[in-house]
Structure formats: structure tokens, C-alpha cells
mmCIF file as gemmi writes it, N, C-alpha and C atoms, coordinates in Angstrom:
data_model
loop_
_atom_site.group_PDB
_atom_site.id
_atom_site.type_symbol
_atom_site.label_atom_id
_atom_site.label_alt_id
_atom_site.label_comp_id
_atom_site.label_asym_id
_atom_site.label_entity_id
_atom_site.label_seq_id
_atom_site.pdbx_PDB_ins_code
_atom_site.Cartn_x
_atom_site.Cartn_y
_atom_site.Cartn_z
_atom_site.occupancy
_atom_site.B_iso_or_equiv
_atom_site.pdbx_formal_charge
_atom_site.auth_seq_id
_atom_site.auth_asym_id
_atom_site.pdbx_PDB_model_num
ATOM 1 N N . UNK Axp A 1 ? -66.261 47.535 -9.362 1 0 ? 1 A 1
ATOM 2 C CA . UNK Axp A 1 ? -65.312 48.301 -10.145 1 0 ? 1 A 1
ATOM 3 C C . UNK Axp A 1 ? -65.032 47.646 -11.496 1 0 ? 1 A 1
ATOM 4 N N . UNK Axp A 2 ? -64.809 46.37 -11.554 1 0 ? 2 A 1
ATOM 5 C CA . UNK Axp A 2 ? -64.509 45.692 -12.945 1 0 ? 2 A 1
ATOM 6 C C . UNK Axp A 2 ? -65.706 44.642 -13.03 1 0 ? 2 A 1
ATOM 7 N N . UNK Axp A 3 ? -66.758 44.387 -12.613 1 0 ? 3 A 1
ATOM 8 C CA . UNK Axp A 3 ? -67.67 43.685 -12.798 1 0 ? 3 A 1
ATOM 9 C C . UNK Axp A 3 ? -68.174 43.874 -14.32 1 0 ? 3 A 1
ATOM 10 N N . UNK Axp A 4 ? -68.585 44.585 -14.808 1 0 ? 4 A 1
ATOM 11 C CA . UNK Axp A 4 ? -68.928 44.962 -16.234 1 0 ? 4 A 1
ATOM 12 C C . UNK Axp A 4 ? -68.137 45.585 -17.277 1 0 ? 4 A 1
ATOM 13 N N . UNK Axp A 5 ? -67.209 45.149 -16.927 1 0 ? 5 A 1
ATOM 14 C CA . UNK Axp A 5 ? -66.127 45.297 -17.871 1 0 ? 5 A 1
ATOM 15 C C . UNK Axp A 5 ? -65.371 44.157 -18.758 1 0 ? 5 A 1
ATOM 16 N N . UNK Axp A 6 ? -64.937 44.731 -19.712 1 0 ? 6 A 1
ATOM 17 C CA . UNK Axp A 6 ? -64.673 43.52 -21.063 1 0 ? 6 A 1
ATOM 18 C C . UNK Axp A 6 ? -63.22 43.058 -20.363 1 0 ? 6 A 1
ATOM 19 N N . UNK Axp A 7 ? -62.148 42.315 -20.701 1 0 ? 7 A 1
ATOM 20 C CA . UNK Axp A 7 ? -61.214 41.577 -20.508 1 0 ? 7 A 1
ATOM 21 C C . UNK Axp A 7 ? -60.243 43.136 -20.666 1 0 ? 7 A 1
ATOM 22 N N . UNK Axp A 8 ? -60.554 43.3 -22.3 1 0 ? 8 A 1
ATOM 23 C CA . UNK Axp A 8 ? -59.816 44.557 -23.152 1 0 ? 8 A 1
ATOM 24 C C . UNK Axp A 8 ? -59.851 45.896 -22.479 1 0 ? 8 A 1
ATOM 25 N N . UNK Axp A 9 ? -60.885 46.08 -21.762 1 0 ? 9 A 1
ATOM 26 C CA . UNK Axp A 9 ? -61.471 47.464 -21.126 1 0 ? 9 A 1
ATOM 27 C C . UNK Axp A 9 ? -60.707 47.114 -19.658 1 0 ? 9 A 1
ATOM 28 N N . UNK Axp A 10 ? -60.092 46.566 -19.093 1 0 ? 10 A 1
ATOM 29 C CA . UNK Axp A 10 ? -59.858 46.468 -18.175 1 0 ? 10 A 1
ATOM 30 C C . UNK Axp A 10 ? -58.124 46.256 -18.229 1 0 ? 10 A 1
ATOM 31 N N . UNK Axp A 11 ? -57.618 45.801 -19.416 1 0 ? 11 A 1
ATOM 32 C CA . UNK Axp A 11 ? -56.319 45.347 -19.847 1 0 ? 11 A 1
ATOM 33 C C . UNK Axp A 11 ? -55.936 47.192 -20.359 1 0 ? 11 A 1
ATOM 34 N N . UNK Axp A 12 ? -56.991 47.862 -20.896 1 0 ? 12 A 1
ATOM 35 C CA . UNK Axp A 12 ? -56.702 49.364 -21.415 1 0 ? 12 A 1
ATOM 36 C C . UNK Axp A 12 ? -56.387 50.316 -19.888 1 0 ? 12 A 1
ATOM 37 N N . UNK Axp A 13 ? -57.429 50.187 -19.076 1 0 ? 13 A 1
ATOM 38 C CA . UNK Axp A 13 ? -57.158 50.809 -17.849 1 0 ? 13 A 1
ATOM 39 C C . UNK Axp A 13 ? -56.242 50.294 -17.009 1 0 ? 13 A 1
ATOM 40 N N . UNK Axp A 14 ? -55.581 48.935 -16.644 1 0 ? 14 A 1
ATOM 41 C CA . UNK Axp A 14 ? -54.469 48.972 -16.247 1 0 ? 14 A 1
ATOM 42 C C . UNK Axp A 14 ? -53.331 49.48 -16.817 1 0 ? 14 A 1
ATOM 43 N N . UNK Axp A 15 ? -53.207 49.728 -18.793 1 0 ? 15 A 1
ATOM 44 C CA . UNK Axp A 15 ? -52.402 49.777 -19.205 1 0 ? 15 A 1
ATOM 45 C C . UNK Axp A 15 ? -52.147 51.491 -18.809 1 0 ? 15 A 1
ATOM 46 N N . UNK Axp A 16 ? -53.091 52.695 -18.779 1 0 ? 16 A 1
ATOM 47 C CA . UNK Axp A 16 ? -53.53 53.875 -18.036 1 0 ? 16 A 1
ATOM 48 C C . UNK Axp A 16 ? -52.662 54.307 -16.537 1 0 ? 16 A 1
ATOM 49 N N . UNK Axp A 17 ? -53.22 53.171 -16.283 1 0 ? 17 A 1
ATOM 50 C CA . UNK Axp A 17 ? -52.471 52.969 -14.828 1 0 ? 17 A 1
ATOM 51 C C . UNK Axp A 17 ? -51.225 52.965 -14.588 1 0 ? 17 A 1
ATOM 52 N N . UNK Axp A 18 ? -50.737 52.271 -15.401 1 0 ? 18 A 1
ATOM 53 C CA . UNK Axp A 18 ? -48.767 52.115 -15.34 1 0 ? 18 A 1
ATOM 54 C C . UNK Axp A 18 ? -48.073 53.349 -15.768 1 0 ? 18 A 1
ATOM 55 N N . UNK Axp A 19 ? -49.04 53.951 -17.343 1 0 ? 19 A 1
ATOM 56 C CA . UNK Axp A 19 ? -48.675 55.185 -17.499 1 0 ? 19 A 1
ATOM 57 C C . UNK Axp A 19 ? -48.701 56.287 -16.431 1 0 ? 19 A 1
ATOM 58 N N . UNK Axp A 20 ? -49.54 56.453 -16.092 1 0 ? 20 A 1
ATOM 59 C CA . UNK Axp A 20 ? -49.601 57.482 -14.731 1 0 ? 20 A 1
ATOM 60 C C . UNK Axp A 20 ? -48.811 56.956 -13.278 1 0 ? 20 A 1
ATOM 61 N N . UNK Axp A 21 ? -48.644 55.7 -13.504 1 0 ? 21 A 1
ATOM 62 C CA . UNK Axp A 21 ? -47.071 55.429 -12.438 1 0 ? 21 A 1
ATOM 63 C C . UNK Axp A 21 ? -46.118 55.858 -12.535 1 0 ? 21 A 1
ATOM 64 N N . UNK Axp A 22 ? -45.642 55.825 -14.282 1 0 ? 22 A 1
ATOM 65 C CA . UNK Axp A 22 ? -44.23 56.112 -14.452 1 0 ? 22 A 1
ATOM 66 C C . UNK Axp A 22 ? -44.345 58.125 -14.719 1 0 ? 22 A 1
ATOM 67 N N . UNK Axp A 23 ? -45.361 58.623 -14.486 1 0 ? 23 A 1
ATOM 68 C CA . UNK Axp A 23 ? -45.161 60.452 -14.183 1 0 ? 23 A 1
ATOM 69 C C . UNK Axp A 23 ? -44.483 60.214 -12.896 1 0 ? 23 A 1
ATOM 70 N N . UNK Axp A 24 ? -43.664 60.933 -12.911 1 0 ? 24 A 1
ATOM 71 C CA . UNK Axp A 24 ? -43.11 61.751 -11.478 1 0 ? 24 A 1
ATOM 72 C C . UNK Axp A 24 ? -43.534 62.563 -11.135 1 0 ? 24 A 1
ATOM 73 N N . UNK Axp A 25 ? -44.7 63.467 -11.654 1 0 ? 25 A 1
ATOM 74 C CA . UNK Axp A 25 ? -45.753 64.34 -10.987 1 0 ? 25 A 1
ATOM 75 C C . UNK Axp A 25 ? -46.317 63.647 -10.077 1 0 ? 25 A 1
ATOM 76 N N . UNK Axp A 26 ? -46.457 62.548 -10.265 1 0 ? 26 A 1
ATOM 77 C CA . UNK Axp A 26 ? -47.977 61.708 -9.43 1 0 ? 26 A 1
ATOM 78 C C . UNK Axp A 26 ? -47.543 61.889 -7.695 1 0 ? 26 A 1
ATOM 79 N N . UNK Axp A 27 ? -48.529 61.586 -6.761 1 0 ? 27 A 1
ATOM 80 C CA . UNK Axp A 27 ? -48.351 62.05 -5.556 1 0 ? 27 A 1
ATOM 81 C C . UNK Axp A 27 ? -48.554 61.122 -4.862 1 0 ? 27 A 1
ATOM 82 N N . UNK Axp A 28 ? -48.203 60.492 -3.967 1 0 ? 28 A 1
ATOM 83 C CA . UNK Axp A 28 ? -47.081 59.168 -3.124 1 0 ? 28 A 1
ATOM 84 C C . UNK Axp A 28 ? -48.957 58.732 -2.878 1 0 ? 28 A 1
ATOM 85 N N . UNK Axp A 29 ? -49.969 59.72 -2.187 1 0 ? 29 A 1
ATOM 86 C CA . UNK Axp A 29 ? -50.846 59.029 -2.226 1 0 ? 29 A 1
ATOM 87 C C . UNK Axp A 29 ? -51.906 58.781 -3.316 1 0 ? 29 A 1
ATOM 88 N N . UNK Axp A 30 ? -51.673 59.457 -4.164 1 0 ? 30 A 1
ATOM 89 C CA . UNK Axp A 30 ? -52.374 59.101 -5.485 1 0 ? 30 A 1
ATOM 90 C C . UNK Axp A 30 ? -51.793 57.918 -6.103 1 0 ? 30 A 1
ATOM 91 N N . UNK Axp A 31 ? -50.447 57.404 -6.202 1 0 ? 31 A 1
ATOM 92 C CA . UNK Axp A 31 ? -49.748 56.461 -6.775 1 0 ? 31 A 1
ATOM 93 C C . UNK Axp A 31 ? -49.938 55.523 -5.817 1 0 ? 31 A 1
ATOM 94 N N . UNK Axp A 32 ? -50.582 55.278 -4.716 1 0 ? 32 A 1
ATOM 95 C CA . UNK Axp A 32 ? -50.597 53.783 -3.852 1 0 ? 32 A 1
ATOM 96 C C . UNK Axp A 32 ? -52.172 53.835 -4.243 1 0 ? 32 A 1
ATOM 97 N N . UNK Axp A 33 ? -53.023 54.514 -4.287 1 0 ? 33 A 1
ATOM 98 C CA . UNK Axp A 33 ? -54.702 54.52 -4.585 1 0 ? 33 A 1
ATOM 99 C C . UNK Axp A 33 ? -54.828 54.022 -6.459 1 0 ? 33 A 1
ATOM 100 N N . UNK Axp A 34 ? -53.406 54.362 -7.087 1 0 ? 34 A 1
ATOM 101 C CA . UNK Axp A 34 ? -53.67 53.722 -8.272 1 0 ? 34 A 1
ATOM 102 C C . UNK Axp A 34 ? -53.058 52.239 -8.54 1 0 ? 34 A 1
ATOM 103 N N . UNK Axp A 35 ? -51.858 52.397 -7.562 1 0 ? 35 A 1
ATOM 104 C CA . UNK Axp A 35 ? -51.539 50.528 -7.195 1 0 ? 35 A 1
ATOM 105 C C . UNK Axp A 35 ? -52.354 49.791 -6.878 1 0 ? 35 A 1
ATOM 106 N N . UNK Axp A 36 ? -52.923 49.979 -6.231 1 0 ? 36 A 1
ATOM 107 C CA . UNK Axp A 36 ? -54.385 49.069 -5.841 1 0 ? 36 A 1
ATOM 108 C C . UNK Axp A 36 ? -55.449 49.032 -6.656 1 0 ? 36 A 1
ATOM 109 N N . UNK Axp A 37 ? -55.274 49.865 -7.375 1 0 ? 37 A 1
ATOM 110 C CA . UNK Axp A 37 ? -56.704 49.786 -8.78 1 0 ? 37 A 1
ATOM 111 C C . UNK Axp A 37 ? -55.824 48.645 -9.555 1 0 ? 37 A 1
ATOM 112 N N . UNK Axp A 38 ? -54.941 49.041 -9.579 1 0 ? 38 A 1
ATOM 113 C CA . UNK Axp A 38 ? -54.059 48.404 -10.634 1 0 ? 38 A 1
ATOM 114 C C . UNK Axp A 38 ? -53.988 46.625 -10.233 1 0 ? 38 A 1
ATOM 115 N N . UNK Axp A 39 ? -53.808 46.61 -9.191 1 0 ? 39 A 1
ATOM 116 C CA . UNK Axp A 39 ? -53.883 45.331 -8.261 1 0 ? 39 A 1
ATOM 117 C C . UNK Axp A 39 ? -55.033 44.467 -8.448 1 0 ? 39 A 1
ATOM 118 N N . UNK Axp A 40 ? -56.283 45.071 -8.258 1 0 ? 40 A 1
ATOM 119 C CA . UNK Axp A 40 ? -57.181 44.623 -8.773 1 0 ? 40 A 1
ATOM 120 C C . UNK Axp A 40 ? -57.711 44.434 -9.851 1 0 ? 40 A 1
ATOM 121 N N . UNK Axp A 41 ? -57.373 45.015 -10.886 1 0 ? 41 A 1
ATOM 122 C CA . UNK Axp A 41 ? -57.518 45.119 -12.118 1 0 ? 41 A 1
ATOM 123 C C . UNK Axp A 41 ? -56.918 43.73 -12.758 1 0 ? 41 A 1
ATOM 124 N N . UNK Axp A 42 ? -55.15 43.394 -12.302 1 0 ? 42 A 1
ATOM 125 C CA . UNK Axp A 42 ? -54.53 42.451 -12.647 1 0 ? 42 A 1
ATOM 126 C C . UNK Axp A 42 ? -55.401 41.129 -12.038 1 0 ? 42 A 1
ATOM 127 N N . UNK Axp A 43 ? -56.02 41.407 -10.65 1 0 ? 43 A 1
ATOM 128 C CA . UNK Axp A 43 ? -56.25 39.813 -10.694 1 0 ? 43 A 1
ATOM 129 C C . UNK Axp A 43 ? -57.84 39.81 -11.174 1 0 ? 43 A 1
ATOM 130 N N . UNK Axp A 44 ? -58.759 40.248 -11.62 1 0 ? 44 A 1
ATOM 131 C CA . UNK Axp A 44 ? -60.027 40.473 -11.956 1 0 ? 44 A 1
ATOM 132 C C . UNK Axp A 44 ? -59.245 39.871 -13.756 1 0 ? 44 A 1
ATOM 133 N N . UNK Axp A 45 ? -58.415 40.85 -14.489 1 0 ? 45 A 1
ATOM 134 C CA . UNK Axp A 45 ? -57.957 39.878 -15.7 1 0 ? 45 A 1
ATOM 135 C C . UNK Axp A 45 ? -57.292 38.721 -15.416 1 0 ? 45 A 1
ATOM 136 N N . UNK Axp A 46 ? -56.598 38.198 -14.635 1 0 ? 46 A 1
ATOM 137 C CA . UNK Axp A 46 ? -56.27 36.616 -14.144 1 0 ? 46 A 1
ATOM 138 C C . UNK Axp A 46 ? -57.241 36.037 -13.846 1 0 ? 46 A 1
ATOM 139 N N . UNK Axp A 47 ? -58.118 36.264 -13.637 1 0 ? 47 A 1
ATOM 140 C CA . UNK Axp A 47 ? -59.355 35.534 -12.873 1 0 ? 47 A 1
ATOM 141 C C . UNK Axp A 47 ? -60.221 35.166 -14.537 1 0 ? 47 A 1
ATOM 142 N N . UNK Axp A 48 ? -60.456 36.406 -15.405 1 0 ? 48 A 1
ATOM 143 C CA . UNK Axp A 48 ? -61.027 36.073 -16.575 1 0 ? 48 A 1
ATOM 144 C C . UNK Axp A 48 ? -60.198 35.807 -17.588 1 0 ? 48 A 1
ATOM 145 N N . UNK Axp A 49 ? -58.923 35.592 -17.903 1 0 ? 49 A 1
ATOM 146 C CA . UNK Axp A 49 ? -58.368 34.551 -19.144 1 0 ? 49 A 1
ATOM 147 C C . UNK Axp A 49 ? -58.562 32.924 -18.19 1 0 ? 49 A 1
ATOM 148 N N . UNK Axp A 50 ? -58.452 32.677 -16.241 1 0 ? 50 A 1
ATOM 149 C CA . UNK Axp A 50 ? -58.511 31.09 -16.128 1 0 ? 50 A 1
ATOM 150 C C . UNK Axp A 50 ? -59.731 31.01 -16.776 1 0 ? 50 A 1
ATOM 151 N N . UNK Axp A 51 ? -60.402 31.775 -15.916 1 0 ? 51 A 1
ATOM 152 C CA . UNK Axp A 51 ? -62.307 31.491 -16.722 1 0 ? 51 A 1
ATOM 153 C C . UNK Axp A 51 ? -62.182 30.501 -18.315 1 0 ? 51 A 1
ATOM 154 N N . UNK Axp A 52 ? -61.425 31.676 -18.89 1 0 ? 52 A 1
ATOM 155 C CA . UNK Axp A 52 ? -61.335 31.423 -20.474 1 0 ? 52 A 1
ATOM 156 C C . UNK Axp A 52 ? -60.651 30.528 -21.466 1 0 ? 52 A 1
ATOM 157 N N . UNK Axp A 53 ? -59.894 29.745 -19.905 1 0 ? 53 A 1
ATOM 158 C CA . UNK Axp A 53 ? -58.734 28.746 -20.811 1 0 ? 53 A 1
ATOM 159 C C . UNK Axp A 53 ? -60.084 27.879 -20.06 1 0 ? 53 A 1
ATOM 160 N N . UNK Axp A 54 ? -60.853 27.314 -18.992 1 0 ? 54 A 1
ATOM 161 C CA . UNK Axp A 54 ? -61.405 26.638 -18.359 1 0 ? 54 A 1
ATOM 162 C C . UNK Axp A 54 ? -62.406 26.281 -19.397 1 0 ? 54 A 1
ATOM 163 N N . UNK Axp A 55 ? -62.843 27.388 -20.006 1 0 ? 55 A 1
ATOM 164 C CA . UNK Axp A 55 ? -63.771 26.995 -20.708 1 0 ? 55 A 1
ATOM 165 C C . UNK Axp A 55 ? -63.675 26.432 -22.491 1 0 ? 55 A 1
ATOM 166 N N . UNK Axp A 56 ? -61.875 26.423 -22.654 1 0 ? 56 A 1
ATOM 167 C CA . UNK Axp A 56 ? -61.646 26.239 -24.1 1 0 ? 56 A 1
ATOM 168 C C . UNK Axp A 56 ? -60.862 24.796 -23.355 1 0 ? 56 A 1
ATOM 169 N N . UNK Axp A 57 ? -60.535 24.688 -22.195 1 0 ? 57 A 1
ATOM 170 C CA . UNK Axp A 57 ? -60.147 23.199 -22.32 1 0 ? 57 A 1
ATOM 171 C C . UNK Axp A 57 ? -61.178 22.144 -22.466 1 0 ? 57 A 1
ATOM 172 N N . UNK Axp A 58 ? -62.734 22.532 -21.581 1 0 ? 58 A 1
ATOM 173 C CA . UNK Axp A 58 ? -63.976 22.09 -21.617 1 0 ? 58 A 1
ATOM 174 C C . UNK Axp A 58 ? -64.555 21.756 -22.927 1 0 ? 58 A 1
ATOM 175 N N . UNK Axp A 59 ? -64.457 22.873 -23.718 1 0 ? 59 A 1
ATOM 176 C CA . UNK Axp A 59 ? -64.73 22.461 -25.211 1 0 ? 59 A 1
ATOM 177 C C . UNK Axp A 59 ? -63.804 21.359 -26.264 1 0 ? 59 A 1
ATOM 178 N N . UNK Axp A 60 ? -62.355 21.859 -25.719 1 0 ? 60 A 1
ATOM 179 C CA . UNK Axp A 60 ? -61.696 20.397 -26.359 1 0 ? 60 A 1
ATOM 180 C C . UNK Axp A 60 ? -62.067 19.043 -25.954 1 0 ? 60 A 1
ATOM 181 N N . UNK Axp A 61 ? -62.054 18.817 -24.695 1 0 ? 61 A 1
ATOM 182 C CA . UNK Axp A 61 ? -62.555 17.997 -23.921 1 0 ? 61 A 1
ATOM 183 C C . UNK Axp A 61 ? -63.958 17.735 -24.379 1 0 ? 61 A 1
ATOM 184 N N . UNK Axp A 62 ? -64.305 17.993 -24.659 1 0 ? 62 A 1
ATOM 185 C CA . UNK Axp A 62 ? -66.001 17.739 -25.192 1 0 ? 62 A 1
ATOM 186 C C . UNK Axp A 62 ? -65.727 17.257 -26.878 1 0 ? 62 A 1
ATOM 187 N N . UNK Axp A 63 ? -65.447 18.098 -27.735 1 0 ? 63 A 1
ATOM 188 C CA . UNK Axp A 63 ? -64.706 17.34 -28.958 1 0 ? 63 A 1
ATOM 189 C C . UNK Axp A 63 ? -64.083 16.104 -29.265 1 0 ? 63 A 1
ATOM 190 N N . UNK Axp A 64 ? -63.192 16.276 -28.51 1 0 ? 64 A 1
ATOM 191 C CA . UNK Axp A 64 ? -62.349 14.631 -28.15 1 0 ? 64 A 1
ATOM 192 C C . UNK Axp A 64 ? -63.52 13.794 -28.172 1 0 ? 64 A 1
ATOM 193 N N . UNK Axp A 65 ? -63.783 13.64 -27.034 1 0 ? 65 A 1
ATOM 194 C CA . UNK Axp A 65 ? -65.332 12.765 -26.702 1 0 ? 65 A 1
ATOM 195 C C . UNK Axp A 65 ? -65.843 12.965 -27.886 1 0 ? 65 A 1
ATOM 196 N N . UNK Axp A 66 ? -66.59 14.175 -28.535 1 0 ? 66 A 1
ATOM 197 C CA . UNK Axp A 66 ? -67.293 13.286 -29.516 1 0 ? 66 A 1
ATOM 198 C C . UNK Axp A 66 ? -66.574 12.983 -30.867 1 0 ? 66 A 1
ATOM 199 N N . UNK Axp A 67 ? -65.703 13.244 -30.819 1 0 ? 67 A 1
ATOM 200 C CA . UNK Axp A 67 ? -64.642 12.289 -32.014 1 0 ? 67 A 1
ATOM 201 C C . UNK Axp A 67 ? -64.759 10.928 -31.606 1 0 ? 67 A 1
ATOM 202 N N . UNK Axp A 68 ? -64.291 10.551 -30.556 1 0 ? 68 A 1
ATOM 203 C CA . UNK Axp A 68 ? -63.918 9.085 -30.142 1 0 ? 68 A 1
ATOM 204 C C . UNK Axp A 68 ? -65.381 8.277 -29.92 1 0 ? 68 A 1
ATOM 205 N N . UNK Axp A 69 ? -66.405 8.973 -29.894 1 0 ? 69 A 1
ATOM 206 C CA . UNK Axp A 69 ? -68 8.523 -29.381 1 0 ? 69 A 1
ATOM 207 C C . UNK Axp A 69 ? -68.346 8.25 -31.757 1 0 ? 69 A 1
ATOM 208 N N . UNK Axp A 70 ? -68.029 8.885 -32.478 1 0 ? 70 A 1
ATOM 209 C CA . UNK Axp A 70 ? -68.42 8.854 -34.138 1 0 ? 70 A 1
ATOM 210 C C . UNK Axp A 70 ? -67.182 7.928 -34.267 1 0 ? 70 A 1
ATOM 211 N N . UNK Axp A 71 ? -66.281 7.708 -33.756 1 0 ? 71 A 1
ATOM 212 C CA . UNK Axp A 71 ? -65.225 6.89 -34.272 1 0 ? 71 A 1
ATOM 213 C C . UNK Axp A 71 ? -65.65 5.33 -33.893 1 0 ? 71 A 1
ATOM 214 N N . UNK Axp A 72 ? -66.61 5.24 -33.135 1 0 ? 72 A 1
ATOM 215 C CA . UNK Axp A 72 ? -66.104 3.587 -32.269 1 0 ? 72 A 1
ATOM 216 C C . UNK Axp A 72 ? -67.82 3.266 -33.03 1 0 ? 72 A 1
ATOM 217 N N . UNK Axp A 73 ? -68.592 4.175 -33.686 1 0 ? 73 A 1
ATOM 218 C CA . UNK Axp A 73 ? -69.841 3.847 -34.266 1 0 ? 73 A 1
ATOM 219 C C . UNK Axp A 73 ? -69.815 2.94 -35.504 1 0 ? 73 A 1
């Protein structure tokens, strides 16, 4: 369901999602089938900003090092 999807494309369709929560048209089982999209949606984007801090702490972490590796030369 969110496998090929951007961070943004997935942050747009949950944002979809909340809208069509807050209709009071919506129908008790259509609104628990979109909680759960929604559910997943939230942790599929939690899952890709850790990804994304994991990989910008990695890069500081790698910088540092080679600051301190040109500094002690």
C-alpha cells in the first residue's frame, strides 16, 4: 500500500484521510477501514523520517570524523 510512495504522497493521503473523518456523512464502517489506512500510513511515515534522521545523523557522524581525521594531519 505505501511501499512506493514518497514521504509527501503519503503525508497528502493521510492528510485526505482526516478530511473524510471529520464528514459526518462517512459510515461507521467506512470510517474504521479509513482509520486503519490512516494507521498505517502514520507509521510507514514514522518509519521513513527515523530512516531519515538515521541517515543525517550517519552523515554528521561521518563529517566529524573527517574533520578531526584533516585536523590531527
Amino acid at each position: 500500500m505505501t511501499e512506493n510512495k514518497t514521504f509527501e504522497e503519503m503525508m497528502q493521503e493521510l492528510e485526505q484521510i482526516v478530511n473524510q473523518l471529520d464528514n459526518d456523512q462517512i459510515s461507521l464502517e467506512a470510517s474504521l477501514e479509513l482509520y486503519q489506512k490512516g494507521m498505517a500510513l502514520s507509521k510507514a511515515c514514522e518509519s521513513t523520517l527515523k530512516d531519515a534522521e538515521k541517515k543525517v545523523s550517519e552523515l554528521i557522524e561521518k563529517e566529524a570524523d573527517e574533520s578531526d581525521e584533516s585536523q590531527s594531519e
